[in-house]
C-alpha positions in Angstrom: 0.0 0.0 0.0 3.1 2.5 0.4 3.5 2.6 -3.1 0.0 3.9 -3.9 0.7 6.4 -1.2 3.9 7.4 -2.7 2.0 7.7 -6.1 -0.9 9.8 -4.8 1.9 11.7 -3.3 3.2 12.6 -6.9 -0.4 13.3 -8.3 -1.3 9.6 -9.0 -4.9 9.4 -9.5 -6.3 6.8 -6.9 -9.2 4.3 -8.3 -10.7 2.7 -5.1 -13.9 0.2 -6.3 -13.9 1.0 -9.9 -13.9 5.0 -8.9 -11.3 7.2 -9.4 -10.1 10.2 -6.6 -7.3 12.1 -5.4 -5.8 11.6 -1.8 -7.3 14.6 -0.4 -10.9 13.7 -1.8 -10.3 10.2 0.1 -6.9 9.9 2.2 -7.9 9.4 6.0 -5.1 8.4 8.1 -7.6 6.7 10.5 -9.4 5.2 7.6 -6.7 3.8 5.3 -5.3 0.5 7.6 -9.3 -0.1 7.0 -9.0 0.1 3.1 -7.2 -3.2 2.6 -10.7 -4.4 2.2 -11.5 -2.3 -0.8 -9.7 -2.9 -4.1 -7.2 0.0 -4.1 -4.9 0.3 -7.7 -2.8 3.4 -9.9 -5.2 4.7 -12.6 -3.6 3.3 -15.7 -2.8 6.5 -17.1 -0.6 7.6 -13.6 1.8 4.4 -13.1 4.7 6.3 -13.8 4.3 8.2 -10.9 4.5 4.9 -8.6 8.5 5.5 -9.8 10.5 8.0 -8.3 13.3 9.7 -9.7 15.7 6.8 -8.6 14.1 3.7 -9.5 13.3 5.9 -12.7 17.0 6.3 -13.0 17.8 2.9 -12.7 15.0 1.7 -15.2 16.5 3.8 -17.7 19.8 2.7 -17.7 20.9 2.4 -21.4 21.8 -0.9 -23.2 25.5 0.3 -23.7 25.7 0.1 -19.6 24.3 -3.3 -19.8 27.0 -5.0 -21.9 29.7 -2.9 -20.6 31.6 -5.0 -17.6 31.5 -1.5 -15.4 28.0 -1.0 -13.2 26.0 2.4 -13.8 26.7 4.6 -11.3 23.0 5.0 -10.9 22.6 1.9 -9.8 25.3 1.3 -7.7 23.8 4.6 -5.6 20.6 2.6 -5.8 22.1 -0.3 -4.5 23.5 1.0 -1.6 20.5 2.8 -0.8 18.7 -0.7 -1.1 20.8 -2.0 1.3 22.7 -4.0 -1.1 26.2 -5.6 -0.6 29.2 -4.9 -2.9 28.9 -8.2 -3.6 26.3 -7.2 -6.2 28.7 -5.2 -7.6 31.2 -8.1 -8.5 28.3 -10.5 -9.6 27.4 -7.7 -12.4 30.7 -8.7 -14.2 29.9 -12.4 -14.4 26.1 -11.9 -15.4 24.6 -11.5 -19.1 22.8 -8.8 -20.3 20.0 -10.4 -19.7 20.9 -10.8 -15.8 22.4 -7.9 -15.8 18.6 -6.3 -17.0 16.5 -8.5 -14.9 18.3 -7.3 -11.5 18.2 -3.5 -12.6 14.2 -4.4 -12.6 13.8 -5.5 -9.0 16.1 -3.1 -8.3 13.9 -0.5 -9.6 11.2 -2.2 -8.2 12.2 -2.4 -4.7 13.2 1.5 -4.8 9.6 2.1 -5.6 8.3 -0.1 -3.0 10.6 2.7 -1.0 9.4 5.4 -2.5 12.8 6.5 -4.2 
């Protein structure tokens, strides 16, 4: 649910049952552990703004970065603010580009769950 927060937080549009609002129009701290009940989701049209500038970084890394042997920068500041090990630094020289593209995705991913 933090990720539709963060979303709303950008200007996401908020569809709650089929019905679309803005957090003001429907955002009550008291309410919202209550909501889980209710089928929350980003209208279609806002789902970028579930990424922040980060994870948006790090999902646009360009295919030159990916078959070069040294990581983006952007994502090794992304994986350190993951929580991430060097380790994942050395395992980029050993992975494909298709590895190597697949873990830039959860990494994205998992900065969005964070709001970055």
């Amino acid at each position: 649910m933090s990720r539709l927060l963060f979303a709303a937080a950008r200007g996401a549009r908020i569809q709650i049952n089929g019905f679309t609002a803005t957090v003001p129009s429907w955002y009550d701290s008291h309410k919202w552990s209550s909501m889980h009940e209710s089928v929350l989701r980003i209208h279609p049209e806002d789902e970028h703004l579930q990424y922040g500038p980060i994870s948006t970084a790090v999902l646009e890394v360009e295919m030159w970065e990916l078959t070069s042997p040294r990581f983006p920068a952007v994502a090794i500041h992304a994986a350190i603010a993951c929580g991430l090990d060097s380790e994942w630094v050395v395992t980029w020289r050993t992975q494909g580009v298709g590895d190597r593209a697949t873990a830039l995705l959860v990494l994205a991913e998992a900065l969005a769950d964070e709001g970055l």
